[in-house]
N, C-alpha and C positions, 0 to 999 in steps of 0.2 A: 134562377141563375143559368137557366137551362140555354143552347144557343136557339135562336130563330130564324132557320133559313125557308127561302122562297121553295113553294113544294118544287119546283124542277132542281133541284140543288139537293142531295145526299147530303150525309154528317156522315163525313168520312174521314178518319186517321189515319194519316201518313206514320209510319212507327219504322226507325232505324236502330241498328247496333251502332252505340258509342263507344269508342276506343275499345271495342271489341270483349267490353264485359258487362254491359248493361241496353236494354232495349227502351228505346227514350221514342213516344208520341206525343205528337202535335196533330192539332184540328188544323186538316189541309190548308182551310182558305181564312188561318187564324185573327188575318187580320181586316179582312173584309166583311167579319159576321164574328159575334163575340163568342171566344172561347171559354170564356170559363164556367168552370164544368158544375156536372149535379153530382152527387154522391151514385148517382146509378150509372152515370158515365163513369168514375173514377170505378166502381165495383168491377162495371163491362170490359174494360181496359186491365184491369188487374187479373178477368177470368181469361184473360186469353194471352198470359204472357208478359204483357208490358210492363217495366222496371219503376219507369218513371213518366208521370203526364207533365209536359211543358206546356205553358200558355203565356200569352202578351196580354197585360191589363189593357187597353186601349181608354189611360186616363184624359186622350184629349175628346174622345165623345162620354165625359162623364164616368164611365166604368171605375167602378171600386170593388178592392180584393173585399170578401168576407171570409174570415178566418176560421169564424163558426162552423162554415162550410165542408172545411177540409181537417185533417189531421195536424197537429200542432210541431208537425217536422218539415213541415212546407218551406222549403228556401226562395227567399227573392233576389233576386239577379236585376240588376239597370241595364234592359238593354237600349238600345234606339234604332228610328225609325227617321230616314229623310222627310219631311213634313213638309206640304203646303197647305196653308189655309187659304181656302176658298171663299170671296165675295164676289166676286163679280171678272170678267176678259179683262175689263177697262182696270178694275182696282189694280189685275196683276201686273198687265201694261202700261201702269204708272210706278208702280214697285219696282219694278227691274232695273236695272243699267241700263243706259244709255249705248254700251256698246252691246250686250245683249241683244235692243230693240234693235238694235245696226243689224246684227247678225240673222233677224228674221226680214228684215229689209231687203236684205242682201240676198235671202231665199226666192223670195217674193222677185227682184230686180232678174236674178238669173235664173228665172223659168219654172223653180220647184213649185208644183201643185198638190195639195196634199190631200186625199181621200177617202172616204172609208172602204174598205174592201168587203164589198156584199156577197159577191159571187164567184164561185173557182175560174177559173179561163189555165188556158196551157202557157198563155203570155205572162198572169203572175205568177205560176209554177216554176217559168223559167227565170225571172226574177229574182226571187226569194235562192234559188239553188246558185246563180250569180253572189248574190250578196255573201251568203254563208261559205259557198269555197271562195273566194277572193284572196286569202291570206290566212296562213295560220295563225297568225300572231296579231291579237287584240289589246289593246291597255298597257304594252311591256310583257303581256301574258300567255301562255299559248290558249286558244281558242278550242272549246272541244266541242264547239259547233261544225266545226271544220271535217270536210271530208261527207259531207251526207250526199249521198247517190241522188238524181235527179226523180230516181222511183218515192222516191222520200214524200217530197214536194207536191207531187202528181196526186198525195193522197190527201193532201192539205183541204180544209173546206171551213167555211167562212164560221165563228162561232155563233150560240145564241147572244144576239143581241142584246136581249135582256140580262146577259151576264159578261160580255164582253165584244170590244169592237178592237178589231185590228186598224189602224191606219196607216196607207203606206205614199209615202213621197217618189212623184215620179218626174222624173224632166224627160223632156221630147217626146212623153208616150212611155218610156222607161221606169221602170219600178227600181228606183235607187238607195231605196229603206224604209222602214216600217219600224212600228211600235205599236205594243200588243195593251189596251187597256182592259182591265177588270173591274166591274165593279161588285159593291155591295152595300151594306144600310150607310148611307150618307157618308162612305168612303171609296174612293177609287183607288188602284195600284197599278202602276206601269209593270208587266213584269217581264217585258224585253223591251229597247229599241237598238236599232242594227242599220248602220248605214253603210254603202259603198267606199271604202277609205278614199279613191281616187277621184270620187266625186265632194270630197270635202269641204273644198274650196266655194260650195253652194250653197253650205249649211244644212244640209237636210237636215240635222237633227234638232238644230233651232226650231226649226219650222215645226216637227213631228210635236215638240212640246207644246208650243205655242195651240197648234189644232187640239192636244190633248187636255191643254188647259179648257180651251173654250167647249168642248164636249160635255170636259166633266161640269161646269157651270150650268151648261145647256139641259143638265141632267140632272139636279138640283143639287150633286156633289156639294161635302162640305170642305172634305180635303181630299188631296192627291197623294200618295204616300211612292218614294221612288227606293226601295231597299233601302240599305242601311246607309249608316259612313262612318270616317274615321281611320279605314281599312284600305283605301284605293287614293292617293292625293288628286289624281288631275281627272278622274270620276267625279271628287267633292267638288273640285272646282265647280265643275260644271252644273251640279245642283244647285251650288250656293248662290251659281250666277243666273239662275233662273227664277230662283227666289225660296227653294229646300231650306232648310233647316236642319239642323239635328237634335233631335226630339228624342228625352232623356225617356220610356218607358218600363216599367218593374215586368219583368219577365220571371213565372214563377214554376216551380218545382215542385211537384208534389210524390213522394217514394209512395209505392204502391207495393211493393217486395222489402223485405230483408234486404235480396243484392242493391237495390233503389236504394233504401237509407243507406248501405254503406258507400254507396258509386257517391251519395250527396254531401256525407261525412267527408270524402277525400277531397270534394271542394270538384268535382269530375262534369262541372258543368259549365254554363255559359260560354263563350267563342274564346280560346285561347289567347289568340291576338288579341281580344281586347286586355288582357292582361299586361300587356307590354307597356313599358313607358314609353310617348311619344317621341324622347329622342333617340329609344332603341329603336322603334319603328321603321326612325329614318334608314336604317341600316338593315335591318329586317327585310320590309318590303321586296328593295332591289337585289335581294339576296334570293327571296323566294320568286319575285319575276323571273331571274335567271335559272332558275331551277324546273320553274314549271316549264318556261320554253324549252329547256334540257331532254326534261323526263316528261312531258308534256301531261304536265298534270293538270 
């Protein structure tokens, strides 16, 4: 049950303090190489502190919990994942809308070409530091990308390929956004794309998908995974309209401490917000947009 990653790839846990009374890890790249763990991972994890191991079953490439495995206090949580399945450019570019295929049309028509980015240059560096200070405020939200010094950027360098490819959208020579793909065993993950607001009106991020769909194809991908949803309205739009899903996944818990059973007994897990009823949401949300642009959380 062990994970299998490629030897250039560590098995490394990311481990956080929850609500400030238990230490909760997750396998960094949990869902591009399978988490769930051996009994010498849950031991290793348990000798060095950690409260609780979190993991995503990833039941749409076959993955099944074994119970046998773990302790009989293991809680499961639904969580989800935006999901695309993958057959083919053509299969997705028959799936989508109609105004969607417009909107990559309309990239296409007004000059965006989209790329992979192989090599550092001072011209991306400056780019990328363009796009990112542009505006504080993202989605209704304040942005805490915002603000990075141009030394930032200067130190940027292309990754490995064999584990992930940025691509970025340029018009006139201009680098007007980008979108960072990851992959792993017959799954890819977006996990930024970032365009110019004021370049909007070109669609770069139409286009940034579109390139990202056909890569991961290109790359024998089965799906494309874009964060979650549920949590963001006119982010889901845009998933939905590309052809995502929301993809119901068991996301499990396993106490590893005393303080771990009790943080699990209080129910001290899963995403808050997904707790909420959908029509509190509606109120929620714009409630917490205003707040973070406020306090700029």
């Amino acid at each position: 049950m062990s994970t299998s990653l490629p030897a250039s790839m560590e098995r490394k846990f990311s481990v956080k303090l929850r609500y400030r009374l238990f230490k909760e890890a997750r396998l960094s790249n949990e869902l591009l190489f399978s988490a769930l763990p051996s009994k010498e991972d849950l031991w290793s994890l348990s000798q060095k502190g950690v409260d609780v191991y979190s993991f995503p079953v990833r039941t749409f490439l076959g993955e099944h919990l074994d119970l046998a495995n773990l302790n009989a206090d293991v809680v499961v949580w639904m969580d989800n994942v935006a999901l695309l399945k993958l057959y083919s450019f053509d299969h997705w570019w028959k799936s989508i809308g109609k105004k969607t295929r417009n909107m990559v049309r309309k990239a296409e028509r007004q000059g965006v070409i989209v790329e992979i980015l192989t090599e550092y240059s001072d011209e991306i560096a400056e780019g990328l530091w363009r796009i990112y200070n542009e505006t504080p405020i993202r989605q209704d939200r304040w942005f805490k990308g915002y603000g990075k010094p141009k030394e930032y950027f200067k130190r940027w360098k292309p990754p490995n390929p064999n584990e992930a490819e940025v691509l970025g959208a340029f018009w006139r020579g201009q680098l007007i956004g980008f979108l960072t793909l990851v992959y792993g065993d017959k799954v890819a993950m977006i996990s930024q794309i970032l365009s110019m607001i004021k370049h909007f009106d070109k669609a770069p991020n139409n286009a940034l998908i579109a390139k990202a769909v056909k890569r991961c194809c290109e790359r024998g991908m089965e799906f494309l995974i874009y964060a979650r949803m549920g949590n963001h309205p006119s982010l889901d739009k845009f998933k939905e309209s590309n052809g995502f899903v929301k993809y119901l996944l068991p996301r499990c818990y396993v106490p590893l401490t005393r303080r771990g059973f009790i943080s699990l007994k209080l129910k001290l897990y899963g995403y808050p917000q997904d707790r909420a009823p959908e029509a509190l949401k509606k109120l929620l949300i714009p409630a917490y947009n205003a707040l973070s642009r406020k306090l700029r959380l």
